[in-house]
C-alpha positions in Angstrom: 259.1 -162.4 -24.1 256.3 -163.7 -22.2 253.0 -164.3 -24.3 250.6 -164.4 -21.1 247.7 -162.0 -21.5 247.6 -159.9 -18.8 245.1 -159.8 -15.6 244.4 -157.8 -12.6 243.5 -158.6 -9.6 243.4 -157.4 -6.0 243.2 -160.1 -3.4 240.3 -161.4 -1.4 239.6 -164.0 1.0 236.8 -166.4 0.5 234.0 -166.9 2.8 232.2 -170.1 2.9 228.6 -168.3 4.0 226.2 -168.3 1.1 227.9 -165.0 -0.8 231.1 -166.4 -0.8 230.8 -165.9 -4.6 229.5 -162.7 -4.6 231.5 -159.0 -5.4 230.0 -155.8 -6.4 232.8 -155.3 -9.0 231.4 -158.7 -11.2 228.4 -158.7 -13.2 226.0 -161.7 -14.4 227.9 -164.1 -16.6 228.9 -163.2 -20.4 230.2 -165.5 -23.1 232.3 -162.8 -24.9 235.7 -164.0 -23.2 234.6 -167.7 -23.4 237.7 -169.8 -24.0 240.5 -172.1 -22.3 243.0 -170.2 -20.8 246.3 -172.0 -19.3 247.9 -170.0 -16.3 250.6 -170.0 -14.5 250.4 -169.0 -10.4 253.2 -168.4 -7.8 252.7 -168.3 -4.3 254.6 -166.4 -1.4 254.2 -169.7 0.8 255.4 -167.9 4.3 258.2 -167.9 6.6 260.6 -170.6 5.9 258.6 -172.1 2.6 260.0 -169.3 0.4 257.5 -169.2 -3.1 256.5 -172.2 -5.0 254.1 -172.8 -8.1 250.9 -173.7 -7.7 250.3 -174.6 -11.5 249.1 -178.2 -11.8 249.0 -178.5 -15.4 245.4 -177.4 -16.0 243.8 -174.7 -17.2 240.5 -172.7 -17.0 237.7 -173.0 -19.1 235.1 -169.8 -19.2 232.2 -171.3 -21.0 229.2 -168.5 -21.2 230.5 -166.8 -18.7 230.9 -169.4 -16.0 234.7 -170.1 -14.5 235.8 -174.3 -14.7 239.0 -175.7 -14.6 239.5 -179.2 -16.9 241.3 -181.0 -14.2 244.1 -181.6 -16.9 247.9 -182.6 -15.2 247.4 -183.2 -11.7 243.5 -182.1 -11.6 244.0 -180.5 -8.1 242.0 -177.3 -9.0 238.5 -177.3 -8.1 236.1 -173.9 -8.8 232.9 -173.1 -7.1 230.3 -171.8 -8.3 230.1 -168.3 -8.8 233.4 -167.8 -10.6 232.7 -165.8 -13.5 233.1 -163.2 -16.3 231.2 -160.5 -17.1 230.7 -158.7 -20.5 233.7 -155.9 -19.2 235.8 -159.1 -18.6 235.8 -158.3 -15.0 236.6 -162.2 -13.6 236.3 -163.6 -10.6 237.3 -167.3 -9.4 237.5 -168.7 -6.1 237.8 -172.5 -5.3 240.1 -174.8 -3.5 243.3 -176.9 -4.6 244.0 -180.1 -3.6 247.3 -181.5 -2.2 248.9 -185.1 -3.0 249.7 -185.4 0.2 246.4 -185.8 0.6 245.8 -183.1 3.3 242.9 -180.5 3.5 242.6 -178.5 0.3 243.9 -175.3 0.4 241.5 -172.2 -0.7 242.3 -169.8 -3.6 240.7 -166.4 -5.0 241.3 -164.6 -8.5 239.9 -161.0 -9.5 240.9 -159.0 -11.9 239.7 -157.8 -15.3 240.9 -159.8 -18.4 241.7 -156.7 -20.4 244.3 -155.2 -18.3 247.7 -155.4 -19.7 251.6 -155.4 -18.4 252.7 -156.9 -15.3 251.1 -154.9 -12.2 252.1 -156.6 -9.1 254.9 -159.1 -7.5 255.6 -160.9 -4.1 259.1 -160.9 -2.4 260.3 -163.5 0.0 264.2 -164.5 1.1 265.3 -162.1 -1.2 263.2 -163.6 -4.3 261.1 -161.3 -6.4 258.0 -163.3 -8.4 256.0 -161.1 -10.7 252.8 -161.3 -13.0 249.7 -159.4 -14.3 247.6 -161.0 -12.0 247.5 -161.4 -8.0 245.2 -163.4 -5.7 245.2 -165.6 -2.6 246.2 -169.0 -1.1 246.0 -170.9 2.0 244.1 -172.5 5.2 243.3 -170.2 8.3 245.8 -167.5 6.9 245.9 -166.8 2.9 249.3 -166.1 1.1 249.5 -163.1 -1.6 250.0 -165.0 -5.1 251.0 -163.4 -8.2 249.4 -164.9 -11.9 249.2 -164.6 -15.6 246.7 -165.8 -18.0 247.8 -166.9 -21.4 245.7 -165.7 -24.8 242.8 -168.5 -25.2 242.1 -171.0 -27.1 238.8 -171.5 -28.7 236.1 -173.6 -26.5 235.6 -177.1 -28.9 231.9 -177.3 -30.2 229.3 -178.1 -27.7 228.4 -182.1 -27.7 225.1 -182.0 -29.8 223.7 -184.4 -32.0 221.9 -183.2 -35.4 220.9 -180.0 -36.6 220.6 -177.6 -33.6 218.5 -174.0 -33.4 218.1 -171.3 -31.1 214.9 -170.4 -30.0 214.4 -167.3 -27.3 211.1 -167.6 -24.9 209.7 -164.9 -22.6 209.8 -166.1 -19.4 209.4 -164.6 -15.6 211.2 -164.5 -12.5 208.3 -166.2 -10.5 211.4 -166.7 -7.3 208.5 -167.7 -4.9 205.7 -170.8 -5.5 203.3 -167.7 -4.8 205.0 -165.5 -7.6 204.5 -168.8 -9.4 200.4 -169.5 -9.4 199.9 -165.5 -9.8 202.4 -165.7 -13.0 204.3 -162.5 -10.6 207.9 -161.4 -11.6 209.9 -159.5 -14.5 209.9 -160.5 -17.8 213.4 -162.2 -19.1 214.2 -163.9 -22.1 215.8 -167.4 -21.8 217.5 -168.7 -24.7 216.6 -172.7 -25.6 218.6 -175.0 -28.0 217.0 -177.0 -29.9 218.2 -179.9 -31.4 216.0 -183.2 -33.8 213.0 -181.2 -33.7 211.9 -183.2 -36.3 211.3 -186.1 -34.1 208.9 -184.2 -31.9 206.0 -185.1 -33.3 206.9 -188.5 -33.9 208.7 -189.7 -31.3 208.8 -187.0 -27.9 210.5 -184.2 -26.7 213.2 -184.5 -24.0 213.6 -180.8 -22.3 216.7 -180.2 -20.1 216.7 -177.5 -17.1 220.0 -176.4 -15.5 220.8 -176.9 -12.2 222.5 -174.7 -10.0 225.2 -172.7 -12.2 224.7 -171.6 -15.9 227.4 -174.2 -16.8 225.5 -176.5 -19.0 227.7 -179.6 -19.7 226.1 -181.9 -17.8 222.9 -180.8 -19.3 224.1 -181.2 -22.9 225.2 -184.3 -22.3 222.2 -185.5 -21.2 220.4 -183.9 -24.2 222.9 -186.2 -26.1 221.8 -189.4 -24.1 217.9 -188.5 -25.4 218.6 -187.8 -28.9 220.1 -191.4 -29.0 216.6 -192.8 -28.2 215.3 -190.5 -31.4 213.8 -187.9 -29.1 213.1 -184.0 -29.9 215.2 -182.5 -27.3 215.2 -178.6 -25.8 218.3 -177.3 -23.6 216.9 -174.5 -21.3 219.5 -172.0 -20.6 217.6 -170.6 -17.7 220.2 -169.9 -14.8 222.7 -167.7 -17.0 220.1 -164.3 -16.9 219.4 -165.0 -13.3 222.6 -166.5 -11.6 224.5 -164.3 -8.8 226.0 -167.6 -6.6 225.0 -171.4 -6.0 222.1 -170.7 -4.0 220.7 -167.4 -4.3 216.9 -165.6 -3.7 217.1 -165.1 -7.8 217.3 -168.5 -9.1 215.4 -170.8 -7.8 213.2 -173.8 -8.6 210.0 -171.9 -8.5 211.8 -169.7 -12.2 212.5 -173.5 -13.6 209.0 -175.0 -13.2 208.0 -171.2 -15.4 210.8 -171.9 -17.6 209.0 -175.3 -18.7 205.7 -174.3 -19.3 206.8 -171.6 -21.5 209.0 -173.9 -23.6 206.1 -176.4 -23.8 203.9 -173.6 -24.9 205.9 -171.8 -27.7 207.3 -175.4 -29.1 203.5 -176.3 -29.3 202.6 -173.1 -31.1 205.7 -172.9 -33.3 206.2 -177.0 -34.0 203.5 -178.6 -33.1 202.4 -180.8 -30.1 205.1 -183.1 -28.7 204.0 -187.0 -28.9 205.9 -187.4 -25.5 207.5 -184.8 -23.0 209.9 -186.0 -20.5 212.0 -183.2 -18.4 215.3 -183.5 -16.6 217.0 -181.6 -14.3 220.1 -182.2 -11.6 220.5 -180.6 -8.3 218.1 -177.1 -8.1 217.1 -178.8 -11.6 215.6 -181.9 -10.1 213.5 -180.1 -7.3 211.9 -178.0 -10.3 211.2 -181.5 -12.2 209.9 -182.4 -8.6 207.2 -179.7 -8.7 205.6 -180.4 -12.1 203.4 -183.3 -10.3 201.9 -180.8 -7.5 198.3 -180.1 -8.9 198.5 -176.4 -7.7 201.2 -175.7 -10.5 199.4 -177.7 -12.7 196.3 -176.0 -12.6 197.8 -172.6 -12.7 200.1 -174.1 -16.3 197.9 -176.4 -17.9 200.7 -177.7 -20.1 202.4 -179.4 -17.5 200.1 -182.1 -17.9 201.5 -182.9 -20.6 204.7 -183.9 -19.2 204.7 -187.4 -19.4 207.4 -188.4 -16.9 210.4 -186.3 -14.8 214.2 -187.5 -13.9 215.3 -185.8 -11.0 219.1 -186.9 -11.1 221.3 -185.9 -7.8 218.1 -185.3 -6.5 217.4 -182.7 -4.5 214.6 -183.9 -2.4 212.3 -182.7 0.4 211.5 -184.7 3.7 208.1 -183.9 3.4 205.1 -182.6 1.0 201.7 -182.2 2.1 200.1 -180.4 -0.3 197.7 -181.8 -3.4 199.9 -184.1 -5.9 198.7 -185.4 -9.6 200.2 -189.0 -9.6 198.9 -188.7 -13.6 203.5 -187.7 -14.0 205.3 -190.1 -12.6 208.6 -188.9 -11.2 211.7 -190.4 -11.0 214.2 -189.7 -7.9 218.3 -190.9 -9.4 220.9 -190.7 -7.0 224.5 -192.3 -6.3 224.1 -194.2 -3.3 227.4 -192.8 -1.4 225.9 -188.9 -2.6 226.8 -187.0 0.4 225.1 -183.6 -1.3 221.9 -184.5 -2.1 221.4 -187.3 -0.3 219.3 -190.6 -1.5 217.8 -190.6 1.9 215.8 -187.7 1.7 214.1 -189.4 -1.9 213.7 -192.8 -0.3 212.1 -190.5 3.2 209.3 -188.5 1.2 208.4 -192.1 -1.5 207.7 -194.1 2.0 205.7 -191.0 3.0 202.5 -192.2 0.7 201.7 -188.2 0.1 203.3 -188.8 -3.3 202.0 -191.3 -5.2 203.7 -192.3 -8.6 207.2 -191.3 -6.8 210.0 -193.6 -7.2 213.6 -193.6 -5.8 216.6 -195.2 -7.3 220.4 -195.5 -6.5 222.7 -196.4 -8.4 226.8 -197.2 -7.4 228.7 -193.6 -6.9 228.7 -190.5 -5.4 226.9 -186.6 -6.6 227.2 -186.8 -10.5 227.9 -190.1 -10.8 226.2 -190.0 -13.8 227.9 -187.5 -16.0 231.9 -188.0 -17.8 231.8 -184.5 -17.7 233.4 -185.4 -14.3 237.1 -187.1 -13.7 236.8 -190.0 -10.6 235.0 -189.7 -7.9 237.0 -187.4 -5.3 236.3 -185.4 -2.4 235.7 -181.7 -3.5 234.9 -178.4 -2.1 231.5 -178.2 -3.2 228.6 -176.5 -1.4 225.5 -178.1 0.0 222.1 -178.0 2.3 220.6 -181.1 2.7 222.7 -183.0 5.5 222.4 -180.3 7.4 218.6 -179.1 7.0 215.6 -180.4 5.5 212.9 -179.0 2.9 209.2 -179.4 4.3 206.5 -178.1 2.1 202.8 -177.6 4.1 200.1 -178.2 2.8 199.2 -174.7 1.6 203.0 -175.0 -0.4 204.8 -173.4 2.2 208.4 -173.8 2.7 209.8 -174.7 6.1 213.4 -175.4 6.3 214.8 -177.1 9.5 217.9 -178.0 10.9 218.3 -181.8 11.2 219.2 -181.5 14.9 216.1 -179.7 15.4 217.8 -176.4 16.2 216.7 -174.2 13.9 213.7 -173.6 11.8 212.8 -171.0 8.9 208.9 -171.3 8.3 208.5 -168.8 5.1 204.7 -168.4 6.3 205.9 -166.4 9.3 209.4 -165.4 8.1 208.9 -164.3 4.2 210.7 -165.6 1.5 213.4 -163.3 -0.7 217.5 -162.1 0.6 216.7 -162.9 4.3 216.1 -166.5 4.0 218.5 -167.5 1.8 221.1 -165.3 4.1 219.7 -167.6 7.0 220.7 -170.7 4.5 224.1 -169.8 4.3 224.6 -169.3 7.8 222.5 -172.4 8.9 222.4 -175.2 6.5 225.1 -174.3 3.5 227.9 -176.4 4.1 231.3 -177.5 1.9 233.2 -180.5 1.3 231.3 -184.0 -0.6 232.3 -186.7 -2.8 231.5 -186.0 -6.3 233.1 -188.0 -9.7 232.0 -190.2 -12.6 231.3 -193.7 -12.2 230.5 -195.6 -15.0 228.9 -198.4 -14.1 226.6 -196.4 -11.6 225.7 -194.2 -15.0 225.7 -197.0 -17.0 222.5 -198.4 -14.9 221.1 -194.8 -14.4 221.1 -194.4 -18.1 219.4 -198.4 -19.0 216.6 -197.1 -16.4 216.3 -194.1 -18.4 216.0 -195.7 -21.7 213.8 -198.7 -20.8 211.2 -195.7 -19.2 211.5 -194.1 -22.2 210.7 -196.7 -24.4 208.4 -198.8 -22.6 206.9 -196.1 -20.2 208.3 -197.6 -17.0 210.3 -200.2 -14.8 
């Protein structure tokens, strides 16, 4: 008797423009289905390749909400972001699967609802029937029906936190433009922040940590881990989960982040008292919000960023050019691997030699985009989504965004085109492209890290 919980799904082909990730049947991410769930998945493989199983060993992890596979076995799944559940346990997940033949990874899609039950669909070829609760798609230029099953979970392992660790709930706003941003414009939302040492705040700092693109959060607990080492305060900001729709969407964006940290600054300075230190991380989406707490617009408008006394901006996402006023009192800290592909080191090292950012400093370090973090297995090619080696971010001097093609073909100037849906539809179509090196390399995060500490403790390089 087979013990797989059962899943529905109808089949769907993924797109790689911007809302690839994107169905009207999924909501935002929910953490009541959170757990590890091993699978197995058979695909009808075409003419003359009768059905094989795609199972590689691994499983998929739902972790509030958000769809990851732990690369266990052969480690050939990859999911991108978007893959979620919501609080019906409607799922979603669409990625690619590698091949060790080392050829083009294939793609794959899942959608279902994880509280269907019995066996719903099957696939026949050469006179073999597969069946499962759960169908889906696979393949190149022309995708393959798939039949799947989900087992019953198991239970996530506790989050990688150091110390006693509380949950505190802030009031924040969708500011989703810089102009929503000085005029404090946008719907109310509550964002949920862990805290963890806060008895060090006062005495030693306060490390805050803003997510990147996703509301997966590993990378960013583990960095809240690499903090509380050096006896820092630190404050998780769980900001993307009550805004996320895909990777790069008109909802979530840098502009919410920089809001995000000047409300946790604020109600952890009423509620524990004033931090001896702040420094703020953030990776990818993340690091260009840590990248805007030194313009003195934003500054002005949120007093207590001044108190920020440095920002990491690892895998940073940097612009080629800024033009508008900047407070050099913050220094900021540009960490990248130097074979990153996704956010390229060469845009960091482009706008430090530009002189309009003074206090600015780029870094590389050996490996590719999150070099840094164990979260990830080697470094490998994966199907991963990006922007900046295709376009560039310009901001003008009145903190407009213009976003141009780097062979000069395009251009999307927000001061004559608007911000919102239509410019982040233009991304996908112009500038989001898939496929970079991403993986752990020690010695690369080794470095990053020393740099990290030695600011830390003796305020710079």
């Amino acid at each position: 008797m087979s013990q797989y919980r059962t899943v529905g799904i109808v089949a769907a082909i993924v797109s790689v423009s911007l809302s690839a990730c994107q169905t009207t049947q999924i909501g935002s991410p929910s953490s009541k289905f959170d757990g590890i769930y091993a699978f197995s998945y058979t695909c009808d493989d075409g003419a003359g390749f009768s059905m094989s199983s795609k199972w590689d060993g691994s499983s998929f992890v739902v972790r509030n909400g958000v769809v990851s596979n732990n690369k266990a076995g052969a480690g050939r799944f990859t999911v991108s972001g978007g893959s979620r559940v919501d609080d019906t346990g409607a799922i979603y997940i669409s990625g690619s699967r590698g091949n060790l033949s080392g050829s083009r990874p294939k793609t794959f899609v899942i959608q279902g609802n994880l509280l269907d039950q019995g066996p719903k669909y099957k696939i026949t070829r050469d006179g073999k029937t597969a069946t499962g609760p759960m169908t889906g798609s696979y393949g190149g230029k022309q995708m393959r029906p798939c039949v799947a099953a989900f087992k019953s979970p198991k239970k996530l392992p506790a989050a990688r936190r150091d110390g006693n660790a509380d949950t505190l709930s802030i009031m924040s706003k969708n500011t989703t433009t810089v102009f929503d941003l000085l005029a404090d414009k946008g719907t109310q939302v509550p964002v949920k922040v862990v805290l963890a040492n806060t008895q060090q705040l006062k005495k030693n700092g306060l490390a805050i940590i803003v997510p990147s693109s996703t509301p997966d959060m590993d990378d960013e607990e583990y960095y809240a881990s690499k903090f509380r080492k050096l006896g820092l305060a630190t404050a998780v900001i769980y900001g993307a989960g009550p805004r996320y729709t895909s990777k790069f969407s008109a909802k979530y964006t840098s502009d919410v982040i920089v809001r995000d940290v000047a409300e946790t600054i604020s109600v952890l300075s009423d509620e524990l008292g004033k931090p001896k230190k702040i420094y703020v991380m953030g990776s990818s989406t993340g690091s260009l919000g840590v990248f805007k707490l030194a313009w003195t617009d934003l500054r002005a408008k949120y007093p207590q960023l001044k108190q920020v006394t440095a920002g990491f901006m690892v895998n940073a996402a940097c612009p080629d050019s800024y033009l508008g006023n900047w407070d050099n009192g913050t220094p900021i800290y540009a960490l990248n691997g130097v074979d990153d592909d996704s956010t390229p080191a060469s845009t960091c090292k482009t706008i430090a030699a530009s002189g309009m950012v003074p206090g600015f400093k780029s870094l590389t370090y050996p490996g590719a985009h999150h070099f840094e973090s164990p979260v990830y297995g080697p470094t490998e090619m994966v199907d991963g989504m990006h922007i900046l080696p295709t376009c560039s971010i310009n901001y003008s001097r009145e903190l407009h965004t213009q976003v141009k093609r780097r062979d000069g073909s395009d251009v999307w100037d927000t001061r004559e085109k608007g911000f919102g849906k239509a410019l982040y539809t233009w991304l996908g179509k112009t500038c989001v492209k898939r496929g970079n090196l991403q993986g752990y390399d020690k010695r690369g995060s080794d470095l990053m890290w020393g740099d990290v500490n030695k600011i830390v403790v003796f305020g710079g390089l």
